[in-house]
C-alpha positions as CSV (number, residue, x, y, z in Angstrom):
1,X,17.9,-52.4,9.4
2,X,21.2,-54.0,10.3
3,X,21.1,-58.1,10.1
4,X,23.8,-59.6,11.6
5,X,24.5,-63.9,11.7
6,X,26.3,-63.5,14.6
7,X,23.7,-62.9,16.8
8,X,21.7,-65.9,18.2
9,X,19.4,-65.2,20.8
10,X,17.0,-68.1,21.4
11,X,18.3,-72.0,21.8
12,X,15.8,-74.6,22.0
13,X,18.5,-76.3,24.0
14,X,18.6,-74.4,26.5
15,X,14.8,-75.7,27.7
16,X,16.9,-79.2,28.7
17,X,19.3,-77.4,31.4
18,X,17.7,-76.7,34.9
19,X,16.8,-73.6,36.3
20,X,20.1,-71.0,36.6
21,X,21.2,-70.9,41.1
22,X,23.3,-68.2,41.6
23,X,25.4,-69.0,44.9
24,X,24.7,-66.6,47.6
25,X,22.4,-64.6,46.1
26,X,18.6,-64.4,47.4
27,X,15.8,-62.8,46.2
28,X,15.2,-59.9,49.4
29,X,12.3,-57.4,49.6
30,X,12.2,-55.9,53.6
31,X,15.0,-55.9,56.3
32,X,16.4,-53.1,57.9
33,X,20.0,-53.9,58.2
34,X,22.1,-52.4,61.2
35,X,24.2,-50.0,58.7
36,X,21.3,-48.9,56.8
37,X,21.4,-45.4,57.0
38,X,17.6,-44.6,57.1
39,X,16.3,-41.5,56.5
40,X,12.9,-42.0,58.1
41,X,11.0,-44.9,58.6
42,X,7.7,-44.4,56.8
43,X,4.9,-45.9,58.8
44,X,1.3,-47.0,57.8
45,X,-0.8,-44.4,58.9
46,X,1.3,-41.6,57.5
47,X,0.3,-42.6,53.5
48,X,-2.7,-44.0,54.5
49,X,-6.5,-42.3,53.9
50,X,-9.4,-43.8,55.4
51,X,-12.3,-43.3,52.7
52,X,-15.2,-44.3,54.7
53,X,-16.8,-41.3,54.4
54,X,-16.0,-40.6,51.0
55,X,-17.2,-43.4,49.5
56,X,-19.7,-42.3,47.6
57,X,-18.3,-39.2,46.3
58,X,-14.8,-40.8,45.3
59,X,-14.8,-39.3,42.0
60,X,-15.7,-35.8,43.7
61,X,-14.6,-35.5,47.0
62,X,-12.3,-32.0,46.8
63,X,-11.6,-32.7,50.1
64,X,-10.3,-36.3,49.5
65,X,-8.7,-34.6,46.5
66,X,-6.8,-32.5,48.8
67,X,-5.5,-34.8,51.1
68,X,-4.4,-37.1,48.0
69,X,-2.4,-33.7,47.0
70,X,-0.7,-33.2,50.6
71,X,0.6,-37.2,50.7
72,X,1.4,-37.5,47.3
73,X,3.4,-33.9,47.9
74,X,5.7,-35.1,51.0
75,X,5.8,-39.0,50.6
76,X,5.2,-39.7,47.2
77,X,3.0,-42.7,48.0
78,X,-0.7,-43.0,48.8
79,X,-3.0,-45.9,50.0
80,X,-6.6,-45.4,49.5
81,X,-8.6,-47.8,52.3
82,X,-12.4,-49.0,52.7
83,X,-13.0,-47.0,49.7
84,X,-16.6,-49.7,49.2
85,X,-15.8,-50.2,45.8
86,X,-13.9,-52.9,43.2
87,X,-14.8,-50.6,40.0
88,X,-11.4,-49.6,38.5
89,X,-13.4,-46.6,37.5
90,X,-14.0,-44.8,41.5
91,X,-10.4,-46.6,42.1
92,X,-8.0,-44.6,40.1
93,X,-10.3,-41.2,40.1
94,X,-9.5,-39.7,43.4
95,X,-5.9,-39.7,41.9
96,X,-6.4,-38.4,38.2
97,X,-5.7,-34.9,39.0
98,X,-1.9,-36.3,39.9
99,X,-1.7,-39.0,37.0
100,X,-2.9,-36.7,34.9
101,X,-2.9,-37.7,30.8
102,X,-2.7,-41.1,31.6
103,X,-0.3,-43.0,29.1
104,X,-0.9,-45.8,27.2
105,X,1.1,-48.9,27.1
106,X,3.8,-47.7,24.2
107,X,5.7,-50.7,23.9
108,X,8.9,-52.2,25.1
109,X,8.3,-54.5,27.9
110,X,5.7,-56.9,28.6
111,X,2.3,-56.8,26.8
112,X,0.2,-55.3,29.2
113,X,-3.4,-56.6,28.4
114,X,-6.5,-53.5,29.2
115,X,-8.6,-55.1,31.6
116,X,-11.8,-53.5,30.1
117,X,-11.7,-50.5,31.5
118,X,-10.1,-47.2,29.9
119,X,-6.5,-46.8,31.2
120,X,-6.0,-50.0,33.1
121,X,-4.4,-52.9,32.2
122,X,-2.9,-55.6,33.6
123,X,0.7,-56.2,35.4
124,X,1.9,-57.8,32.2
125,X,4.0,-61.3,34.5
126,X,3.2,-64.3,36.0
127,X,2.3,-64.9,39.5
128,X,5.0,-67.4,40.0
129,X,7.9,-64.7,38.8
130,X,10.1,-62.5,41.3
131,X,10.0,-59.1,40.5
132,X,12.9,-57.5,41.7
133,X,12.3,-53.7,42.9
134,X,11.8,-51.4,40.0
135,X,10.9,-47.9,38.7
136,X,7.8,-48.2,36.3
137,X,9.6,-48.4,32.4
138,X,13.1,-47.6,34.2
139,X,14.6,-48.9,30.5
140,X,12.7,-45.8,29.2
141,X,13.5,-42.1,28.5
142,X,9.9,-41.4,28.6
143,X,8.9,-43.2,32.1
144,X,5.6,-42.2,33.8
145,X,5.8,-39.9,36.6
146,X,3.5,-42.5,38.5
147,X,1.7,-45.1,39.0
148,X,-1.5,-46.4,40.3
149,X,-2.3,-49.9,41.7
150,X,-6.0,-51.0,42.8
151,X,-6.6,-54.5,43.9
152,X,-9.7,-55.9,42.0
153,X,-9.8,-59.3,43.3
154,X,-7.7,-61.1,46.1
155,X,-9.1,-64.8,47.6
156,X,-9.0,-65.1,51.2
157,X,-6.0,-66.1,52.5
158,X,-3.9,-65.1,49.2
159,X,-0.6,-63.6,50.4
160,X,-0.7,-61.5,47.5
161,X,1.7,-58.6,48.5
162,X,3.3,-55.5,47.0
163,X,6.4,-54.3,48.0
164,X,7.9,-51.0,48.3
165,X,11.4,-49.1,48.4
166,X,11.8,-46.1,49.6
167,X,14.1,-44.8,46.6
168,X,15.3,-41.7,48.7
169,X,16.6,-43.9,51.7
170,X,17.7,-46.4,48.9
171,X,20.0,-43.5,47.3
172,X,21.6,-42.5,50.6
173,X,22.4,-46.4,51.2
174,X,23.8,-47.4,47.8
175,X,26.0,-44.1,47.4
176,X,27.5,-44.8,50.5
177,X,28.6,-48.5,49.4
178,X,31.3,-49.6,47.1
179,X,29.0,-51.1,44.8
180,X,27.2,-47.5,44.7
181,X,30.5,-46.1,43.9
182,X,31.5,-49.1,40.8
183,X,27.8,-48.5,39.9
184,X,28.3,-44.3,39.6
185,X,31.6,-44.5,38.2
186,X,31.3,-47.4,35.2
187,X,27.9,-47.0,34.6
188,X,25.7,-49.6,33.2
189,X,24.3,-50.9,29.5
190,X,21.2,-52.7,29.0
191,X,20.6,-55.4,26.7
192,X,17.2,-56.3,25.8
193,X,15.8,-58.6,23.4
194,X,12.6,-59.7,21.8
195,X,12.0,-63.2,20.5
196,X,10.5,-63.3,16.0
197,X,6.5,-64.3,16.6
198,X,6.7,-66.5,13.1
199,X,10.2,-68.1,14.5
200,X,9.1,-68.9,17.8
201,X,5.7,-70.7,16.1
202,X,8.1,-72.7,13.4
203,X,10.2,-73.8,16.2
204,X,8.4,-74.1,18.8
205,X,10.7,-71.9,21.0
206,X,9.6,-71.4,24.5
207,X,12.4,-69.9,26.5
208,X,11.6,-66.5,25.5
209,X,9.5,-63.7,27.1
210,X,7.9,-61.7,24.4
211,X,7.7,-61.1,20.5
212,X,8.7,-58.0,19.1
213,X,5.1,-58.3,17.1
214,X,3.5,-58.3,20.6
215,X,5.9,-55.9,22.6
216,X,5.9,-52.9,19.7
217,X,2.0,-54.1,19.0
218,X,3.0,-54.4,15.3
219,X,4.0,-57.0,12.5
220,X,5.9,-54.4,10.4
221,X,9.6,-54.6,11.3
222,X,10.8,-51.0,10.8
223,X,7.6,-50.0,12.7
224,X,8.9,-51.9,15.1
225,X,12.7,-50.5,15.1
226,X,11.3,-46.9,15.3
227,X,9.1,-47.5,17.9
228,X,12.5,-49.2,20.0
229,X,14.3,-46.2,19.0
230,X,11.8,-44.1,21.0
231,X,12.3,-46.0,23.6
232,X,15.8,-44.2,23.5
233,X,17.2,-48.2,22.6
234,X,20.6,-47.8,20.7
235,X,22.6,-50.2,18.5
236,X,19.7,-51.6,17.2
237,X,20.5,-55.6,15.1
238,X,18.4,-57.9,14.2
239,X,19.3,-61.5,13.8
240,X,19.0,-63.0,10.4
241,X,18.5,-66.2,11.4
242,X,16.0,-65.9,14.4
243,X,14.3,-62.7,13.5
244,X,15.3,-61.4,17.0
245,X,15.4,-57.7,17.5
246,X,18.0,-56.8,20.2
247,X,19.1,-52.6,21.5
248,X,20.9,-51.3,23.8
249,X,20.6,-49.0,26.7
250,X,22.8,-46.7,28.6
251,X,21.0,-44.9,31.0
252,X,21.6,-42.2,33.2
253,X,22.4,-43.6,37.1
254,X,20.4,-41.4,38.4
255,X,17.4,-38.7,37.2
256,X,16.9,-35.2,39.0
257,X,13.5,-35.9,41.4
258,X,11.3,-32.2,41.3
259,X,9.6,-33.0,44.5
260,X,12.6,-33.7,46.9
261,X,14.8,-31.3,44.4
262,X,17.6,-33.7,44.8
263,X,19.5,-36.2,42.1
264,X,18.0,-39.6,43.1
265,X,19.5,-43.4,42.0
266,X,17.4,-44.6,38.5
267,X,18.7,-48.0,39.0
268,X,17.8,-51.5,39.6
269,X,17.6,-55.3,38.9
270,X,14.6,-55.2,36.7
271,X,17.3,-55.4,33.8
272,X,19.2,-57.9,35.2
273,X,19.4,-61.5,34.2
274,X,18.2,-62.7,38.0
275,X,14.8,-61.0,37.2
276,X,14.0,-64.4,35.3
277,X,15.8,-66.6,37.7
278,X,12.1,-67.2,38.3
279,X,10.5,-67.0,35.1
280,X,9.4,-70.4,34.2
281,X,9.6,-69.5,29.9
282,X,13.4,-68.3,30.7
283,X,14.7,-69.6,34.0
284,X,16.6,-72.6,32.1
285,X,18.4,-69.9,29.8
286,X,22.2,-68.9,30.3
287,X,22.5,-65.3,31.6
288,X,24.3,-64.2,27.8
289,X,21.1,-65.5,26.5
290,X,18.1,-64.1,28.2
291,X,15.5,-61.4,27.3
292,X,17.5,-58.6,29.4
293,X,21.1,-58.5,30.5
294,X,22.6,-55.7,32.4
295,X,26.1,-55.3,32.7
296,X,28.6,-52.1,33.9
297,X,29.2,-49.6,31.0
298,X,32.5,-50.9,30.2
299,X,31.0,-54.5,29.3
300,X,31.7,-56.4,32.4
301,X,29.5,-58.6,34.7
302,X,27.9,-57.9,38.2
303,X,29.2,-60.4,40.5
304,X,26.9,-62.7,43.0
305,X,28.2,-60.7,45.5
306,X,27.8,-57.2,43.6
307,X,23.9,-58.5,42.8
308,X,23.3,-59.7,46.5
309,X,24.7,-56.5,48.0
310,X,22.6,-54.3,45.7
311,X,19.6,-56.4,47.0
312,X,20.5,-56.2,50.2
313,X,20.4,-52.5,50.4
314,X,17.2,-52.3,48.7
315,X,15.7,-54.4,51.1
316,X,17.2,-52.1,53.7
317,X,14.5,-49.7,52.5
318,X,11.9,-51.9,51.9
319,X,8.3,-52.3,53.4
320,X,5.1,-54.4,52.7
321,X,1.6,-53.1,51.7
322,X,-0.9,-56.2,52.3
323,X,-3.6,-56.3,49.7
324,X,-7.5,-55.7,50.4
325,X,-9.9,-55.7,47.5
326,X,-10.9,-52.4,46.6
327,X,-7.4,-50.7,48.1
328,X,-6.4,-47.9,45.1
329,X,-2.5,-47.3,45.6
330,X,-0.3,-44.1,43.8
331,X,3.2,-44.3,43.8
332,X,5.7,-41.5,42.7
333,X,8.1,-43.6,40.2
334,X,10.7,-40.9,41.2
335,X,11.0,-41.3,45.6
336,X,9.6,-45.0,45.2
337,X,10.3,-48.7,43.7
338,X,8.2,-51.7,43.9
339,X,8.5,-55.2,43.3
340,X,7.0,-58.6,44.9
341,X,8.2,-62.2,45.7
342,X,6.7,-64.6,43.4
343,X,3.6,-66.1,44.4
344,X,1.8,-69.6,43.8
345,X,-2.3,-69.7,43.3
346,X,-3.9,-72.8,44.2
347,X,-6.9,-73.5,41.7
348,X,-9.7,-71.2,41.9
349,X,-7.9,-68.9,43.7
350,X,-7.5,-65.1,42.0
351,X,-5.0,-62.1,42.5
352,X,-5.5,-59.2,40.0
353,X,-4.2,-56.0,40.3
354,X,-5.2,-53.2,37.8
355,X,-2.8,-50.8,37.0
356,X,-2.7,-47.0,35.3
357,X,0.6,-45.4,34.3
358,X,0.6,-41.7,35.0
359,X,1.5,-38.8,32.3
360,X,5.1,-39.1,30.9
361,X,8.0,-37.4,31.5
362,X,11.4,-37.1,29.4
363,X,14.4,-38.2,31.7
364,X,17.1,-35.5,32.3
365,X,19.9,-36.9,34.3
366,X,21.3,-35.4,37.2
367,X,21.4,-31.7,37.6
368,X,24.4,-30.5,38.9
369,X,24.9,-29.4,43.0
370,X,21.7,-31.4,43.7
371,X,23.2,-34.3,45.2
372,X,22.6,-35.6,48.7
């Protein structure tokens, strides 16, 4: 393991400053811009299934299953409605044939707590936190190939929303824009960081977002290292002082898609600074200083503008699903992103979402001549 002094991560100070505003930038979900060059404008009803009459053969219905298949095959996103059950079990079955060997959480993000049921866990942030649009583990060479969302509990009157991109659309957008252009021609690294568990205890260190001991789900550093490493993280330090682990990531801009058999964008904000603008552990911290940083290959900073155009176009492709309890939701991480604006419960008000990562796969990159 490589110590270096050099490297500070986490200030106590930095709790004292206010939140970070960025000037012109806004946190933006669903527009459709005049110059968005749209593809096709999902509606409702197409990714929809009414499970009325399936509900009591959810686990079994082979014709459900077939019309799960058929969605999931030309949209790469599927709502399951009036399904008459909350039990995360019925939820995520009429889907298992896609998700296949579901993954477990492997580290590298937020702890995602298991809810109690095999496979499901929860959304690992706080209600009060924008999250920016997002493929599931983007940071990861070993993604899932999708996801499922069910909605467990949801008080009346709770705008507790999910948003999604339409990653296809997205990629038309943001090739044809200069930002798309700095983005495929410099690149981008990701740093990403993970606060010391015994530090942050000593010091009493809030402004940080996880422990490497709770992240990797380990107390043994080099356990900890390897299991960064496999979550294809480079230049691994650690900071004598601190105990934080940092890595880096230079991913690919965009990852070969099997169903549409076209290279599609792999990008977004989740690695961004402004993704804890919000965050009320980290929202005081400078930019240089927080949990993730994503900058252009060569080192240099996305400007406000850069940020708020990239935003923009996402939001171009963007669209709401409105939560009902017992609604079960698959989404292809390949042709989708999601995200939400953050969210404030009142006292005794609830919003959970379960949620079961789908079977792995190991990122290739483009593949040459299959560019829109």
């Amino acid at each position: 393991m490589h110590f270096s002094k050099a490297l500070r991560n986490l200030s106590n100070a930095a709790n004292a400053n206010k939140p970070i505003i960025r000037k012109g930038v806004h946190p933006k979900f669903a527009h459709l811009a005049e110059n968005a060059k749209t593809i096709k404008r999902l509606r409702t009803e197409d990714f929809t299934i009414d499970c009325t009459r399936y509900q009591k053969t959810l686990d079994q219905n082979s014709e459900l299953k077939e019309r799960v298949s058929d969605v999931f095959k030309r949209i790469g996103l599927v709502v399951l409605d009036n399904t008459g059950t909350r039990d995360p079990k019925l939820l995520k079955a009429p889907f298992k044939h896609i998700l296949k060997s579901r993954a477990n959480y492997e580290g590298g993000s937020n702890y995602r707590r298991p809810i109690g049921v095999e496979d499901v866990y929860d959304t690992g942030v706080t209600n009060e936190q924008t999250i920016h649009y997002h493929h599931e583990m983007g940071y990861s060479n070993r993604p899932p190939l999708s996801i499922c969302f069910m909605c467990l509990q949801l008080t009346p009157g709770v705008d507790g929303f999910t948003y999604f991109c339409d990653n296809t659309a997205f990629t038309r957008d943001i090739e044809a824009s200069d930002i798309g252009q700095k983005l495929i021609h410099k690149g981008t690294v990701i740093i990403r960081r993970w606060a010391d568990e015994k530090y942050v205890k000593k010091h009493g260190v809030t402004n940080y977002l996880t422990t490497w001991q709770l992240s990797f789900m380990t107390d043994d550093p080099k356990v900890a290292e390897e299991r960064a490493r496999e979550q294809s993280q480079q230049d691994i330090e650690w900071c004598e002082e601190t105990g934080t682990l940092s890595g880096r990531v230079y991913p690919d801009i965009y990852e070969y898609c099997p169903h549409s058999d076209r290279n599609l964008f792999w990008f977004s904000m989740a690695d961004h600074a402004i993704w804890f603008d919000t965050h009320p552990q980290v929202n005081t911290t400078p930019d240089n200083e927080r949990p993730h940083i994503l900058k252009f290959g060569d080192g240099s900073d996305l400007s406000n503008e850069e940020v708020s155009q990239i935003l923009d176009i996402s939001a171009n492709q963007g669209f709401k699903h409105s939560w009902k309890p017992g609604q079960s939701v698959l989404s292809c991480n390949y042709r989708f992103m999601h995200g939400r604006p953050g969210m404030s419960l009142n006292p005794g008000e609830v919003r959970q979402l379960g949620v079961v990562l789908g079977e792995r796969f190991e990122r290739v990159g483009p593949v040459p001549g299959k560019y829109f």
